[in-house]
N, C-alpha and C positions, 0 to 999 in steps of 0.2 A: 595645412591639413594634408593626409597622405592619401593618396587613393584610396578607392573604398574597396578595392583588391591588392596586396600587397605579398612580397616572395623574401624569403632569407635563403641563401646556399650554404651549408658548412660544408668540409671537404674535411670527410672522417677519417683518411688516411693522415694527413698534414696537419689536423686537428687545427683547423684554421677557418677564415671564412675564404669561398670562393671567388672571385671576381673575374669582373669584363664576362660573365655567360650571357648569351646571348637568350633572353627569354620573349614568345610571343602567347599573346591572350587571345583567344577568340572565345566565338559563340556562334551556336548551335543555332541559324535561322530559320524561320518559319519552312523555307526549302528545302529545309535537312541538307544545308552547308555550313560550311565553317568559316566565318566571318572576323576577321580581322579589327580589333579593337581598342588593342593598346603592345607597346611593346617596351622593353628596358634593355639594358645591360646591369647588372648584379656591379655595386660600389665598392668601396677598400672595405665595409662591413659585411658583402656578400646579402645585401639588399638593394630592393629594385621596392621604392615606395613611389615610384610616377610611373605608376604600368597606365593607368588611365588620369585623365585631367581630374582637379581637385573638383570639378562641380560637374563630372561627368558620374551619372546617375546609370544605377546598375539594375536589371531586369530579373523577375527569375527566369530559370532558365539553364540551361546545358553549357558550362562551358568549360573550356581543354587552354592548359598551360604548358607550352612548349619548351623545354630547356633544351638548347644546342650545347652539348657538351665536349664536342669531340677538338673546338679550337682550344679548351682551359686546359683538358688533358696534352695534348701537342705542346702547348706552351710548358708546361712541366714536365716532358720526355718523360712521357707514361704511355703504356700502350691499354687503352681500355676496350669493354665492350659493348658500351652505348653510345652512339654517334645523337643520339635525342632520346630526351625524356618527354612524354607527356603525360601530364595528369590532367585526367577528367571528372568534375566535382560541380556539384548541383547547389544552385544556389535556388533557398525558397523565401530566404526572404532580405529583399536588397536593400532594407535598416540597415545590419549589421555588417560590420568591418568581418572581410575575409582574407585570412590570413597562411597561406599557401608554404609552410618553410618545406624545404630539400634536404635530406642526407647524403652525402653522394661520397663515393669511392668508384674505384676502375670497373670494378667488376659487380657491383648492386648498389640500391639506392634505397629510401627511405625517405616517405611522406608521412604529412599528418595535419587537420585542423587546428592550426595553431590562434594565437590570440592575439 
C-alpha cells in the first residue's frame, strides 16, 4: 500500500521523470508551525510513494510539500531559478489518496491535484 500522500516529478525540458529530488512533507500545527512528517527522495520513475508510513493516518489540515530542486538541476549542468519548490494544499478529508505530481523545468514549474 502507498502512502496516503504520494508525488511524481517530470522534468519537461528532458521530457523525462526526475529523480534523487529531495522532497519534505509537513503540516501546519496547532502553533502555526510547520512540522515535519514524512520525507523521500523521487525514484528512477520520478516518484516518492513512502513520504509517509503505510498505516500512518493523515489529518485535515494545512500542509506544504517541499521540492529541493537546485541538487537534480547541478547534476544536469543547468543553471536554474528555483533552489526549492513548495506547495501548499489542504487536505479536508483524510479518506482519500492525495496525489501531489510536479512539472518542473529551470526556469517554472507546474502543479496539480492529481490521482
Amino acid at each position: 500500500m502507498n502512502s496516503p500522500i504520494t508525488t511524481h516529478v517530470l522534468d519537461t525540458v528532458r521530457g523525462c521523470p526526475a529523480i534523487e529530488i529531495h522532497a519534505v512533507l509537513e503540516v501546519l500545527n496547532k502553533l502555526e508551525t510547520w512540522e515535519t512528517v514524512g520525507e523521500g527522495h523521487t525514484d528512477a520513475d520520478g516518484r516518492i510513494n513512502n513520504l509517509l508510513s503505510d498505516n500512518k493516518l493523515i489529518s485535515p489540515g494545512t500542509y506544504r510539500l517541499t521540492f529541493y530542486v537546485s541538487p537534480y538541476f547541478q547534476s544536469q549542468n543547468v543553471d536554474s531559478f528555483y533552489s526549492a519548490i513548495p506547495i501548499v494544499f489542504t487536505i479536508n478529508n483524510p479518506e482519500q489518496h492525495y496525489h501531489i505530481p510536479l512539472l518542473l523545468n529551470p526556469f517554472g514549474y507546474s502543479t496539480y491535484k492529481g490521482s
